[in-house]
Backbone as JSON Lines, residues from 0, in Angstrom:
{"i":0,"aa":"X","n":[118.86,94.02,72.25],"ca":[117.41,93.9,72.42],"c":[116.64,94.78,71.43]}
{"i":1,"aa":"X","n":[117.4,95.39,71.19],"ca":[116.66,96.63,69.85],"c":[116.29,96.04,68.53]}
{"i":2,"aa":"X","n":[116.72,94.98,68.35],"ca":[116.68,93.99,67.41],"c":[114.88,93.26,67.57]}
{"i":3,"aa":"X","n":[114.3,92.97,68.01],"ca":[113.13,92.45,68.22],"c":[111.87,93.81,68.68]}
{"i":4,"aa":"X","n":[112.2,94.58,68.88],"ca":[110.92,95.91,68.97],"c":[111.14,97.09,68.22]}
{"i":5,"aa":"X","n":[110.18,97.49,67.89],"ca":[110.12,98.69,66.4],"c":[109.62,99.7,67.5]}
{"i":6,"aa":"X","n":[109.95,101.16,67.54],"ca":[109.14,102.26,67.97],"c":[109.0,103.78,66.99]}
{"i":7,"aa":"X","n":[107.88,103.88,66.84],"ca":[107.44,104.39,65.75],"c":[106.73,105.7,66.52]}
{"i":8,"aa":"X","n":[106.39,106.58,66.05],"ca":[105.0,107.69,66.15],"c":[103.47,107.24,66.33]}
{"i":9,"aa":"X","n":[103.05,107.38,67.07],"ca":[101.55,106.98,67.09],"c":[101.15,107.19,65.93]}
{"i":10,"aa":"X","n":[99.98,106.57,65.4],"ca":[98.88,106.9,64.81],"c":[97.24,107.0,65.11]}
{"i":11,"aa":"X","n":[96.71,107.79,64.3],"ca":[95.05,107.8,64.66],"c":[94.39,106.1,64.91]}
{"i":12,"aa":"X","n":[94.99,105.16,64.74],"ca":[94.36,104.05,64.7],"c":[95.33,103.49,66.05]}
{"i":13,"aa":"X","n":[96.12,103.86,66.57],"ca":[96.89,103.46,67.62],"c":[96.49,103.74,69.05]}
{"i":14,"aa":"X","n":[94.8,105.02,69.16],"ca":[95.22,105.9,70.26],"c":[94.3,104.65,71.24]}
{"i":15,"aa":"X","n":[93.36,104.32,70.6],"ca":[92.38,103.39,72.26],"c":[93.59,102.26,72.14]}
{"i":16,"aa":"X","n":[94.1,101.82,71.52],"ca":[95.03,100.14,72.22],"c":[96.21,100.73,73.17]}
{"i":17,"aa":"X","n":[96.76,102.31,72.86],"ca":[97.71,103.01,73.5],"c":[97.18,103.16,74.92]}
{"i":18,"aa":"X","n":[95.52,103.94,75.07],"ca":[95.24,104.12,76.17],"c":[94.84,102.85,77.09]}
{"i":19,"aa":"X","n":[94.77,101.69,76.38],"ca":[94.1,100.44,77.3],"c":[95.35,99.99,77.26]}
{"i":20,"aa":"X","n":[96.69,100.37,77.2],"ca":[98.17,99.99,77.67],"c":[98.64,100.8,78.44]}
{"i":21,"aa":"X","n":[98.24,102.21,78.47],"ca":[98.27,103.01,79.76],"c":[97.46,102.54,81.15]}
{"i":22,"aa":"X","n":[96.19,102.14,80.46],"ca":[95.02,101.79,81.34],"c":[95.93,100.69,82.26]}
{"i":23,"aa":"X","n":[96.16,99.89,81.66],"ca":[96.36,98.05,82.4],"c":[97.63,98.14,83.02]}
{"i":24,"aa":"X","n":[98.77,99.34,82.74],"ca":[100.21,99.51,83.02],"c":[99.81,100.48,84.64]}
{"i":25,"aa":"X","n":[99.27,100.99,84.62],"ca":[98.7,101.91,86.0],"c":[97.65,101.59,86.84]}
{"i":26,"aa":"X","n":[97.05,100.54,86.56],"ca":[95.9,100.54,87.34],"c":[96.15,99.91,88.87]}
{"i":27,"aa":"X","n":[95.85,100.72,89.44],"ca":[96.02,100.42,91.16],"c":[97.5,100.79,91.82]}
{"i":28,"aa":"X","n":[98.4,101.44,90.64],"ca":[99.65,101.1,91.07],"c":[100.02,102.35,91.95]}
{"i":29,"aa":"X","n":[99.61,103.89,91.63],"ca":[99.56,104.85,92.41],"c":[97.68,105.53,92.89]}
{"i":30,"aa":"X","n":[96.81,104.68,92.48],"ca":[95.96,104.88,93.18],"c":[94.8,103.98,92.94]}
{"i":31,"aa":"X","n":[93.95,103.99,93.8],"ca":[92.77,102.7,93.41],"c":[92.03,103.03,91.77]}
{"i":32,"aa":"X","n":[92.31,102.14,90.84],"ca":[92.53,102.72,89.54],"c":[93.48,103.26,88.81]}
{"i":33,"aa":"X","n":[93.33,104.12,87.96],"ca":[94.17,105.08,87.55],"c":[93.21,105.93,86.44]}
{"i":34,"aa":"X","n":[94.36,106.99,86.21],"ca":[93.69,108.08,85.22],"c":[94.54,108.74,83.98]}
{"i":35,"aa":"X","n":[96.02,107.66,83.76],"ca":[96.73,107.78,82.99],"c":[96.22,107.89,82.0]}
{"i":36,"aa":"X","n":[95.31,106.82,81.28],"ca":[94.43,106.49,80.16],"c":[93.51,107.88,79.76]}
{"i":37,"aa":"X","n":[93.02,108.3,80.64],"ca":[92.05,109.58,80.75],"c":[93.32,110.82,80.7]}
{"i":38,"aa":"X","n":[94.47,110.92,80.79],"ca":[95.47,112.36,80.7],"c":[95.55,112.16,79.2]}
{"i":39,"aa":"X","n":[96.48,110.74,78.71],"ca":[97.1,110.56,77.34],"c":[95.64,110.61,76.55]}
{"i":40,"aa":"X","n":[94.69,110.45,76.84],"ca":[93.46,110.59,75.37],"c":[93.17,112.23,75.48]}
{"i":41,"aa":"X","n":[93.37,112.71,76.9],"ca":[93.17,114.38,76.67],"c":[94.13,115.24,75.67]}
{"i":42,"aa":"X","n":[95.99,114.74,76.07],"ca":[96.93,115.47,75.46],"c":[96.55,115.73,74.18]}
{"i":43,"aa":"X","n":[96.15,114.71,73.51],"ca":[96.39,115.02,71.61],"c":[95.81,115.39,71.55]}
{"i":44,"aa":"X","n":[94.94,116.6,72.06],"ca":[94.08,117.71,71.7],"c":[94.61,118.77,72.55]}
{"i":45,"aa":"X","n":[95.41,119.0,73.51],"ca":[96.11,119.92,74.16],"c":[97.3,120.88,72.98]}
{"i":46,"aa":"X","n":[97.21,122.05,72.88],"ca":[98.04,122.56,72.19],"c":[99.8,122.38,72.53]}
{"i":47,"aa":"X","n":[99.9,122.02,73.57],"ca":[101.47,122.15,74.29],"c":[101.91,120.56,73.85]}
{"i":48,"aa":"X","n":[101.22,120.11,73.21],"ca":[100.99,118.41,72.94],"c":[102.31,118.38,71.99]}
{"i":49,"aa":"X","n":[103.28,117.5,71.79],"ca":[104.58,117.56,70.9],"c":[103.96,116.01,70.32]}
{"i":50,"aa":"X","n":[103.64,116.55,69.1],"ca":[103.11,115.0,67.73],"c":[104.59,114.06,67.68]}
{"i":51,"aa":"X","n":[105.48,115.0,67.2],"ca":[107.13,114.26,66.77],"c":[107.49,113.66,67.9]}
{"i":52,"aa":"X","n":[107.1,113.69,69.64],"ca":[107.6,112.93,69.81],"c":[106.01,112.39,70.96]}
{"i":53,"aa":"X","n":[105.74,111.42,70.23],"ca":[103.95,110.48,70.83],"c":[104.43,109.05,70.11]}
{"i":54,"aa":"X","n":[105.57,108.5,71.55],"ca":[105.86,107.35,70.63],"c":[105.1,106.01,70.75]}
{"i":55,"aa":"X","n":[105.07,105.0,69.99],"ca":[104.46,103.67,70.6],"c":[105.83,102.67,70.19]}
{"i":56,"aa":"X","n":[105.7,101.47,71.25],"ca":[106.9,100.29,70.65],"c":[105.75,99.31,70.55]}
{"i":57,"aa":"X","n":[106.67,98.26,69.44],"ca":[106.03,97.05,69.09],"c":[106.84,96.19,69.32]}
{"i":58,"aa":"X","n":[106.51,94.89,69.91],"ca":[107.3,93.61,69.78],"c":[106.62,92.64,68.97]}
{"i":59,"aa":"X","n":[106.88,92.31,67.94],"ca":[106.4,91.0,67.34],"c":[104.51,91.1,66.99]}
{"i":60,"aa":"X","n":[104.32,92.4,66.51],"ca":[103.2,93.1,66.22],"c":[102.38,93.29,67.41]}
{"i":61,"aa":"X","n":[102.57,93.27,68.77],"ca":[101.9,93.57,69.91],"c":[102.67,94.98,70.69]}
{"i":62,"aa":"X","n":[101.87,96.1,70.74],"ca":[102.05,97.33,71.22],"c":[102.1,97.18,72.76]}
{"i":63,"aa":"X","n":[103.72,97.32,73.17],"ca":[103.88,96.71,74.65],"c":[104.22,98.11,75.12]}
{"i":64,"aa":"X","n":[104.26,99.12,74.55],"ca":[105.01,100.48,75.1],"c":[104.63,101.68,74.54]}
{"i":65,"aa":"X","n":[104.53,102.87,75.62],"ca":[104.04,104.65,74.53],"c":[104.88,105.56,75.89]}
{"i":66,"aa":"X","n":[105.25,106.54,75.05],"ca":[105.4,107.74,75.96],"c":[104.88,108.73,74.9]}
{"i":67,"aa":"X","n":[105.1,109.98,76.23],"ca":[104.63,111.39,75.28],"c":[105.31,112.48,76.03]}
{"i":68,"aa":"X","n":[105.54,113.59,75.22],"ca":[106.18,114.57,75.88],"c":[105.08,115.83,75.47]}
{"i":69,"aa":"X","n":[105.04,116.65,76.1],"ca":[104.37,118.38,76.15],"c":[105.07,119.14,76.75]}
{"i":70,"aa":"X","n":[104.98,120.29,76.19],"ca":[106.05,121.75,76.26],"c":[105.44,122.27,77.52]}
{"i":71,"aa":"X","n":[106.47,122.38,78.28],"ca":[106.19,123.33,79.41],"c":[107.39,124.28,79.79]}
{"i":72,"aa":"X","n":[107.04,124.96,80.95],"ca":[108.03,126.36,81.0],"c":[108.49,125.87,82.58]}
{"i":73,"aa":"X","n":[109.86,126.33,82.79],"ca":[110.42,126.92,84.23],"c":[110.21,128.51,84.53]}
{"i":74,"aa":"X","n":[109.34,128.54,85.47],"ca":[109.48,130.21,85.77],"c":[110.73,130.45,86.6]}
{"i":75,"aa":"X","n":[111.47,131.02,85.88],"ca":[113.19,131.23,86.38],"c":[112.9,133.01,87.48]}
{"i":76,"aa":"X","n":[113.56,132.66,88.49],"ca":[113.39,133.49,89.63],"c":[113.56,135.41,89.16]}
{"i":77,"aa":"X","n":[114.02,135.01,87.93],"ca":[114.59,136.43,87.46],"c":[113.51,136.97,86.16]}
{"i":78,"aa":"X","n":[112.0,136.56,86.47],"ca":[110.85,136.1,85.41],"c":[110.84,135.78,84.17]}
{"i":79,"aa":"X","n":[111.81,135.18,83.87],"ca":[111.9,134.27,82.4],"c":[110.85,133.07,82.54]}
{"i":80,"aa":"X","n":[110.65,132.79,80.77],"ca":[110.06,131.4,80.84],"c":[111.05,130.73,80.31]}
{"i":81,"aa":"X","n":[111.21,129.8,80.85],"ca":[112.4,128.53,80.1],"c":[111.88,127.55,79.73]}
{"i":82,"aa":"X","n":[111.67,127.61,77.97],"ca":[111.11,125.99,77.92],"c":[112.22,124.57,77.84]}
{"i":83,"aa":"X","n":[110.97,124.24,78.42],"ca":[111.24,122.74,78.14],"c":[110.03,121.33,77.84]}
{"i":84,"aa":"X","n":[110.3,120.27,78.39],"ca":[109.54,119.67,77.99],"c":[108.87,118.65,79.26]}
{"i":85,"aa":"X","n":[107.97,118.51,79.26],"ca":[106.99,117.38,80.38],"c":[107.02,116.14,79.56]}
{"i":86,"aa":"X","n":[107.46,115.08,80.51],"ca":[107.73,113.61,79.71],"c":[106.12,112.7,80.41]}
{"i":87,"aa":"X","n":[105.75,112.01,79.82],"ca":[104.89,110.81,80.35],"c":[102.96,111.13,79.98]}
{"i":88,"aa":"X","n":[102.55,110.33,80.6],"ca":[102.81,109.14,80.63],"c":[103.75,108.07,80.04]}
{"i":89,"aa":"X","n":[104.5,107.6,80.24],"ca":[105.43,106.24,79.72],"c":[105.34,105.06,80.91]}
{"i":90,"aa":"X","n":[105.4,104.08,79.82],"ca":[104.66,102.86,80.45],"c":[105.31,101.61,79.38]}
{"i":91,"aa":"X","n":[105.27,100.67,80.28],"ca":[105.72,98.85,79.17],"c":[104.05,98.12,80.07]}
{"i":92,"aa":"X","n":[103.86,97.29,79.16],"ca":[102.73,96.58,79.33],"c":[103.48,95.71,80.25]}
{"i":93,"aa":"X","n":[102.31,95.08,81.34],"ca":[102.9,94.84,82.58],"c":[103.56,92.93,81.97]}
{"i":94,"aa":"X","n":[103.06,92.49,81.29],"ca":[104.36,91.19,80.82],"c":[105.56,91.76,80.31]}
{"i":95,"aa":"X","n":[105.59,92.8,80.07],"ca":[106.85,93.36,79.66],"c":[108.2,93.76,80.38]}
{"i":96,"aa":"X","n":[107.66,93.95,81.88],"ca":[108.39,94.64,82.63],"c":[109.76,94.64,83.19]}
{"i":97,"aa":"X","n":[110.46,94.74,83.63],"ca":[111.44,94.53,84.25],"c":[112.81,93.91,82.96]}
{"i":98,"aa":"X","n":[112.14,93.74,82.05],"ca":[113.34,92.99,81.02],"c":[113.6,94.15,79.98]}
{"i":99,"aa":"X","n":[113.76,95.72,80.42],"ca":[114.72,96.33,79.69],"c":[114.02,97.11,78.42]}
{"i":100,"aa":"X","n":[112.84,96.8,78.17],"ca":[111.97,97.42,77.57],"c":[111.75,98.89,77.86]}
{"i":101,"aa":"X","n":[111.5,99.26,79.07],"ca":[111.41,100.28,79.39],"c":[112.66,101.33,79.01]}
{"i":102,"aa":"X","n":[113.8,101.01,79.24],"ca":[114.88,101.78,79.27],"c":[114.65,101.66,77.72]}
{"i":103,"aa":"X","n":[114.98,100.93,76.58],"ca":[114.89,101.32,75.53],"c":[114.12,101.94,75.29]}
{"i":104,"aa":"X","n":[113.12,102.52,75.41],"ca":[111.77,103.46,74.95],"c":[111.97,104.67,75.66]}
{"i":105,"aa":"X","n":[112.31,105.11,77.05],"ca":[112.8,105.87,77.54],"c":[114.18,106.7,76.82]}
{"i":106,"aa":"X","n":[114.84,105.6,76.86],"ca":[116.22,106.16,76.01],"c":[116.42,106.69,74.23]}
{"i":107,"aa":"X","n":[115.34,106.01,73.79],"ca":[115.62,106.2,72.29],"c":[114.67,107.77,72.21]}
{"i":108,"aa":"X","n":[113.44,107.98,73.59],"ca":[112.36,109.08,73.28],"c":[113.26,110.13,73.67]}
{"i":109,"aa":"X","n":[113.78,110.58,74.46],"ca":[114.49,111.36,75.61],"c":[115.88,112.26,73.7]}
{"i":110,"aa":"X","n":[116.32,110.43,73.18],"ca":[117.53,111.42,71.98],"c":[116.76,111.82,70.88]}
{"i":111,"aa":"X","n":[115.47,111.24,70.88],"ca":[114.47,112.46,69.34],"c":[113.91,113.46,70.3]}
{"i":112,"aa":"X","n":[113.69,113.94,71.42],"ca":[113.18,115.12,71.88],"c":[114.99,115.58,71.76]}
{"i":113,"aa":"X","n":[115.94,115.27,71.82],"ca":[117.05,116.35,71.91],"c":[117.49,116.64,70.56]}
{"i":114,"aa":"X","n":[117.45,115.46,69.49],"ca":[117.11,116.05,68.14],"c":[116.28,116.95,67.8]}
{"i":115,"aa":"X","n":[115.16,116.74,68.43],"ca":[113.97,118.2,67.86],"c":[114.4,119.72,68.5]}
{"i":116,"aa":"X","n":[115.64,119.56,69.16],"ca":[116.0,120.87,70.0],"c":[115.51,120.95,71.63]}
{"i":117,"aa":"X","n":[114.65,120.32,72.21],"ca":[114.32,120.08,73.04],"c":[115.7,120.57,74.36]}
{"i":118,"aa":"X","n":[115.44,121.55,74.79],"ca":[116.87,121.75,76.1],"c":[116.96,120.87,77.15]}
{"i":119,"aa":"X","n":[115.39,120.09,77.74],"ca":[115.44,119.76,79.13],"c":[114.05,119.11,79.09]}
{"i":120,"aa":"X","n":[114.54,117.86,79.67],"ca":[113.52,116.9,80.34],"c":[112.88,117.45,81.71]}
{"i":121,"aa":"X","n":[111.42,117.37,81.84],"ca":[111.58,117.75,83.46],"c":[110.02,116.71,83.97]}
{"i":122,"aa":"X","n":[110.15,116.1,85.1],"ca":[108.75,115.06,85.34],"c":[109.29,114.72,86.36]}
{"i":123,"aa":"X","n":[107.94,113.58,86.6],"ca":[107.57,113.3,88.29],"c":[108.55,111.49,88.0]}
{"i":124,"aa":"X","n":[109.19,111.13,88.9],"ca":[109.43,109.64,88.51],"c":[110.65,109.37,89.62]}
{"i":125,"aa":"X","n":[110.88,107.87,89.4],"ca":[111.59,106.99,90.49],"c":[113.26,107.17,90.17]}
{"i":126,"aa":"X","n":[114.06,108.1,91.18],"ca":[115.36,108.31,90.49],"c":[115.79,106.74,90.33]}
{"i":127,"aa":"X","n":[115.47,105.55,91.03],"ca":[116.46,104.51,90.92],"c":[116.47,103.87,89.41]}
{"i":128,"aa":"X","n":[114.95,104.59,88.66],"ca":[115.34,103.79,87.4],"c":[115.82,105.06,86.65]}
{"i":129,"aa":"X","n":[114.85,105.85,86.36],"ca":[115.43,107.33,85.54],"c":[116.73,107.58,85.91]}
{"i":130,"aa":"X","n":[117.44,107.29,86.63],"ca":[119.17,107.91,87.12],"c":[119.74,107.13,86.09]}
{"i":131,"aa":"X","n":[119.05,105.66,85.78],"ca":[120.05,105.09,84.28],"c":[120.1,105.35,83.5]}
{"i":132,"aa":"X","n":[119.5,106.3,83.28],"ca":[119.29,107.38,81.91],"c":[119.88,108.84,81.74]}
{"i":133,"aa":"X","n":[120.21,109.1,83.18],"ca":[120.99,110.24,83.1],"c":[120.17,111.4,83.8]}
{"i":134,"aa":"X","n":[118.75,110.74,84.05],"ca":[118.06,112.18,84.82],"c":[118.53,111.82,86.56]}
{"i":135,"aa":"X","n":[118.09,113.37,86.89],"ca":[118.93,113.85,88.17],"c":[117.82,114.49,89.01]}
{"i":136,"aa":"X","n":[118.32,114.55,90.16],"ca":[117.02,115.67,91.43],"c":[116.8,116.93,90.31]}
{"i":137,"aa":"X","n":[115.7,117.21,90.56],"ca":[115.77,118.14,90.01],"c":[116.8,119.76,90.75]}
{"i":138,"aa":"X","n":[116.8,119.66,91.55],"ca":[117.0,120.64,92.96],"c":[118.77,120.72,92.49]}
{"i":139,"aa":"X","n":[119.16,119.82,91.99],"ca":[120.56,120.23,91.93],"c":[120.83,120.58,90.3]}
{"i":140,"aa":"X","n":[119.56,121.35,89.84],"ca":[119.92,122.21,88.93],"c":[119.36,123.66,89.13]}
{"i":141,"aa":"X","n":[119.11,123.84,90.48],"ca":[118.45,125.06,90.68],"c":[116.79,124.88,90.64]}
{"i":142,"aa":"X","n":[115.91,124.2,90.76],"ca":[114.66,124.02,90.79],"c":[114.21,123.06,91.29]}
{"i":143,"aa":"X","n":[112.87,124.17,91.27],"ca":[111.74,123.97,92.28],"c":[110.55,122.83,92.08]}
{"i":144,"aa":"X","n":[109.72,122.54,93.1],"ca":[108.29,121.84,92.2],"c":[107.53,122.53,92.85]}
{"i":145,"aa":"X","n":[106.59,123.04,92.15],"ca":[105.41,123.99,92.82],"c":[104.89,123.38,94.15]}
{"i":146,"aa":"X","n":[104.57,123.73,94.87],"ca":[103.9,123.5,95.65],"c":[104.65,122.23,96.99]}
{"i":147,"aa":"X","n":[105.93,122.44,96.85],"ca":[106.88,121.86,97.46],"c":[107.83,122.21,97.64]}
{"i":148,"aa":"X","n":[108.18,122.3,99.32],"ca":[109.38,122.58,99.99],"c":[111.05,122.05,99.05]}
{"i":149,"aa":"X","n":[110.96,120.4,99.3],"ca":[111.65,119.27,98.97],"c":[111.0,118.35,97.79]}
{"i":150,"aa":"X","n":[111.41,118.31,96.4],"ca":[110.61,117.13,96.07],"c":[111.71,115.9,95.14]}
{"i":151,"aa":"X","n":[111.79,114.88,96.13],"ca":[112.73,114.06,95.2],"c":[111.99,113.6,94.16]}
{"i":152,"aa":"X","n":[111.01,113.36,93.96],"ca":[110.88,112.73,92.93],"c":[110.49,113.43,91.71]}
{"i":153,"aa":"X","n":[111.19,114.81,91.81],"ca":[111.03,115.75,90.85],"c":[112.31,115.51,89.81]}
{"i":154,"aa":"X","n":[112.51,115.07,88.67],"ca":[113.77,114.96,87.75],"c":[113.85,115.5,86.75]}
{"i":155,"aa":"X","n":[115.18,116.04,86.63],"ca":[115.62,116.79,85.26],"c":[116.56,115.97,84.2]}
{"i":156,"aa":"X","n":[117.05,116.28,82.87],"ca":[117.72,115.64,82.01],"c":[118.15,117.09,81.67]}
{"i":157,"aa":"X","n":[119.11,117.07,81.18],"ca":[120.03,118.38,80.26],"c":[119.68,117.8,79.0]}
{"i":158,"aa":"X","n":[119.11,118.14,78.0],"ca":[119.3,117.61,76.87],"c":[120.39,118.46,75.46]}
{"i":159,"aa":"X","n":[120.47,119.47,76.1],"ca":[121.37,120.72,75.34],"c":[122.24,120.86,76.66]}
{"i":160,"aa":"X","n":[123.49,120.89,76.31],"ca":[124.6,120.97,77.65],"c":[124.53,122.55,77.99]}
{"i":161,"aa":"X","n":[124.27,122.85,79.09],"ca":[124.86,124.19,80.22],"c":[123.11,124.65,79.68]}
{"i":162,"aa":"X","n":[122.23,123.72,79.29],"ca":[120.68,124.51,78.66],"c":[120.03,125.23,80.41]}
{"i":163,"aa":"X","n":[119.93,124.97,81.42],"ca":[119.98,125.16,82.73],"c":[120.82,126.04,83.62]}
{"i":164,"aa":"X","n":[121.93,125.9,83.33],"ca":[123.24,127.0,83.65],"c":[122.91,128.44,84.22]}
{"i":165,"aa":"X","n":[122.9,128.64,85.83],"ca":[122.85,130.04,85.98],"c":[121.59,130.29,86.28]}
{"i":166,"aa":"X","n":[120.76,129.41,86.27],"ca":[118.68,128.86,86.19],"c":[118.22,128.68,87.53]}
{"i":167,"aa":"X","n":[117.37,129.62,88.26],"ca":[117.44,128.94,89.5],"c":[115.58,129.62,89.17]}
{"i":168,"aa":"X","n":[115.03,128.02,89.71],"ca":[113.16,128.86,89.34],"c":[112.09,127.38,89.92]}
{"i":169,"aa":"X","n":[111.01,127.62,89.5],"ca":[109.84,126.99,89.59],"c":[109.3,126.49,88.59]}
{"i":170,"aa":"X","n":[109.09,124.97,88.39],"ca":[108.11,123.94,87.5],"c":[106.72,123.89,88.0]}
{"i":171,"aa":"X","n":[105.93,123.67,87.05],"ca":[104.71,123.39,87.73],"c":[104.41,122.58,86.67]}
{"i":172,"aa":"X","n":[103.56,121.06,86.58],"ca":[103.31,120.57,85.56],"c":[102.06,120.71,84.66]}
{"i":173,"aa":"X","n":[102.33,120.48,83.01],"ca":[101.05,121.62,82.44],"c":[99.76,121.13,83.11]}
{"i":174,"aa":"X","n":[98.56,121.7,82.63],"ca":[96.96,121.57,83.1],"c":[97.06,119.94,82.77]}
{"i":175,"aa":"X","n":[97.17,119.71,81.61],"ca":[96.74,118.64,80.9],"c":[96.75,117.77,82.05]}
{"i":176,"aa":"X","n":[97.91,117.6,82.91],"ca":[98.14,116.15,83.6],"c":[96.76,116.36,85.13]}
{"i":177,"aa":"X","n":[95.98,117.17,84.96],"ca":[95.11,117.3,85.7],"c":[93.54,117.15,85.45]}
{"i":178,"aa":"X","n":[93.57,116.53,84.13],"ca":[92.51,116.76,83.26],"c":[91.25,115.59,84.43]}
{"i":179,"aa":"X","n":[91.71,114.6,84.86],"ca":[90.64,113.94,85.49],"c":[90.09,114.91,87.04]}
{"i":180,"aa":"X","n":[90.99,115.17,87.14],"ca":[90.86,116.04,88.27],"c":[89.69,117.25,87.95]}
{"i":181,"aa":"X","n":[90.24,118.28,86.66],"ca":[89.16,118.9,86.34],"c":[87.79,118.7,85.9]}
{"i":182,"aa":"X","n":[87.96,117.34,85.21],"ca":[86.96,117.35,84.59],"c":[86.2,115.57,84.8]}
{"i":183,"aa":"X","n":[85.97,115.01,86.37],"ca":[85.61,113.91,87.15],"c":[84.75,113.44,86.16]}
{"i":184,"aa":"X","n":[83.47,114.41,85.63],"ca":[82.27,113.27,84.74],"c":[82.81,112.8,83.67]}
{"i":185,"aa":"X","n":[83.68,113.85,82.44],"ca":[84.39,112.93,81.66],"c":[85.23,111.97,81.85]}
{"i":186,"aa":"X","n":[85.96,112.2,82.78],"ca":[86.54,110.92,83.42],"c":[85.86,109.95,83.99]}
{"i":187,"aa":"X","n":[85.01,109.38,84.33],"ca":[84.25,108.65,84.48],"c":[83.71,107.88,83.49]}
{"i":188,"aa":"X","n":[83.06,108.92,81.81],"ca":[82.39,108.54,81.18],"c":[83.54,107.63,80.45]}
{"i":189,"aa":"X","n":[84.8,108.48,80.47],"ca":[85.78,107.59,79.9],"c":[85.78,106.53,79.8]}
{"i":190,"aa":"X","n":[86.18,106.04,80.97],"ca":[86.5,105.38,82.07],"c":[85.41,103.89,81.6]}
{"i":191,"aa":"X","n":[84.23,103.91,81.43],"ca":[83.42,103.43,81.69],"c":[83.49,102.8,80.36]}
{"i":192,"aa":"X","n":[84.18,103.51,78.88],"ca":[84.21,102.66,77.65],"c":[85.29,101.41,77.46]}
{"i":193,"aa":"X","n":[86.05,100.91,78.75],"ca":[86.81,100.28,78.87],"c":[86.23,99.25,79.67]}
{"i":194,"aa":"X","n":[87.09,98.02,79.41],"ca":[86.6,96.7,80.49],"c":[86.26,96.8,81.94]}
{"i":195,"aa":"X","n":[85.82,96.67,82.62],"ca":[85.46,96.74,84.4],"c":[86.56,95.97,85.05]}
{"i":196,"aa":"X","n":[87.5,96.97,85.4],"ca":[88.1,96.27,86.59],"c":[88.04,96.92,88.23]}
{"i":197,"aa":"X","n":[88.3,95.87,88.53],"ca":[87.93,96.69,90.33],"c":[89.36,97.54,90.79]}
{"i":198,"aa":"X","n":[89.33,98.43,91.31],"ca":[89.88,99.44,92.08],"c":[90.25,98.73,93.31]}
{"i":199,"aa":"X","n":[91.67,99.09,94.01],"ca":[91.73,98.53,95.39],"c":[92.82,99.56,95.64]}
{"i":200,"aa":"X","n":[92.86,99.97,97.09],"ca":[93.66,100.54,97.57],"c":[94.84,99.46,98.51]}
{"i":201,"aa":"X","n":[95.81,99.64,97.65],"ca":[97.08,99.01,98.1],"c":[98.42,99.95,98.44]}
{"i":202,"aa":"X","n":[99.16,99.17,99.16],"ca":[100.37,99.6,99.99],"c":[101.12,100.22,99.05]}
{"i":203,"aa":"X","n":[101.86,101.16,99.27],"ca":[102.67,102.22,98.47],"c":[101.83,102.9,97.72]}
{"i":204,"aa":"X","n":[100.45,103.0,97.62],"ca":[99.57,103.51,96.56],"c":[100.11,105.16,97.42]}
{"i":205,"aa":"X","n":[100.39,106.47,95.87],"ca":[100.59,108.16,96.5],"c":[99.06,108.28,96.67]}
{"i":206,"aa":"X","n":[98.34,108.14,96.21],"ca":[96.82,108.9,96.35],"c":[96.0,107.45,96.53]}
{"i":207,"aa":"X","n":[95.71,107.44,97.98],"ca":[95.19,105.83,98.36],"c":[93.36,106.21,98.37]}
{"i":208,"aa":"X","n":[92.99,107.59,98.1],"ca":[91.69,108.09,98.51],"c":[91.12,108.1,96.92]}
């Protein structure tokens, strides 16, 4: 399948068709709307922002796919910072789905963050698909998610072998992924340079409010 889609580095002329593929890939799916579109246009001005790896895929000159990664730390119980890296938004445009797209973009981003040195994947996501990739609970590498007892849907990747080893601490994910949260009017104003679609609160939605 690698044969028919190109994935490349963003460019400055890539970032609104990137965010209205974030936009249309999330909307309603974890909350009435979404605010994916509004995190990924904040990152590339966030300093913890990693350029080398802000990927986009193409199929047949149509941009069906992006992820992004930013540097973040484990506060290890013994007060170290351990970096690593925050994966996502990542997303396939919703005709895309389910046919394997995803795992290639996932899989090819995950071995240039371990080329760039990168030790460790760490993010919020569904073990039944991320486990085909090799990420794991996070909890059975010694960590935590802020502000949680238990969190399965907290996952790690080793990207440097034993990079974790002996590590027992607390994630918290950077500011950036909170940016609508902090900052509601820009998000809004965002929000508002894009097509009108309606908001609905649906079943399995995490944040139905």
């Amino acid at each position: 399948m690698y044969s028919d889609v190109i994935i490349r580095n963003e460019r400055p002329g890539d970032y609104r068709m990137a965010e209205n593929l974030a936009r249309e890939s999330f909307w309603n799916v974890y909350r009435p709307g979404c605010t994916e579109h509004y995190v990924l246009h904040c990152m590339r001005d966030d300093p913890a922002f990693v350029r080398e790896l802000d990927f986009v895929m193409f199929r047949g000159g149509e941009m069906i796919g992006q992820n992004v990664f930013v540097r973040a730390n484990i506060t290890a119980d013994d007060g170290r910072k351990i970096p690593v890296c925050a994966m996502g938004p990542i997303c396939i445009a919703p005709g895309y789905q389910r046919q394997g797209y995803g795992k290639i973009l996932l899989d090819y981003s995950v071995d240039e963050a371990r080329k760039l040195g990168v030790g460790a994947v760490c993010f919020e996501g569904n073990i039944g698909f991320y486990g085909k990739s090799g990420f794991t609970c996070a909890r059975k590498f010694g960590l935590r998610y802020h502000g949680f007892d238990d969190a399965p849907f907290f996952l790690c990747k080793e990207l440097v072998p034993s990079y974790l080893d002996g590590i027992t601490g607390e994630y918290a994910p950077p500011e950036v992924y909170f940016s609508a949260d902090r900052n509601p009017a820009g998000f809004e104003e965002f929000d508002a340079l894009f097509p009108r679609r309606e908001k609905k609160v649906l079943p399995g939605q995490l944040f139905p409010q």
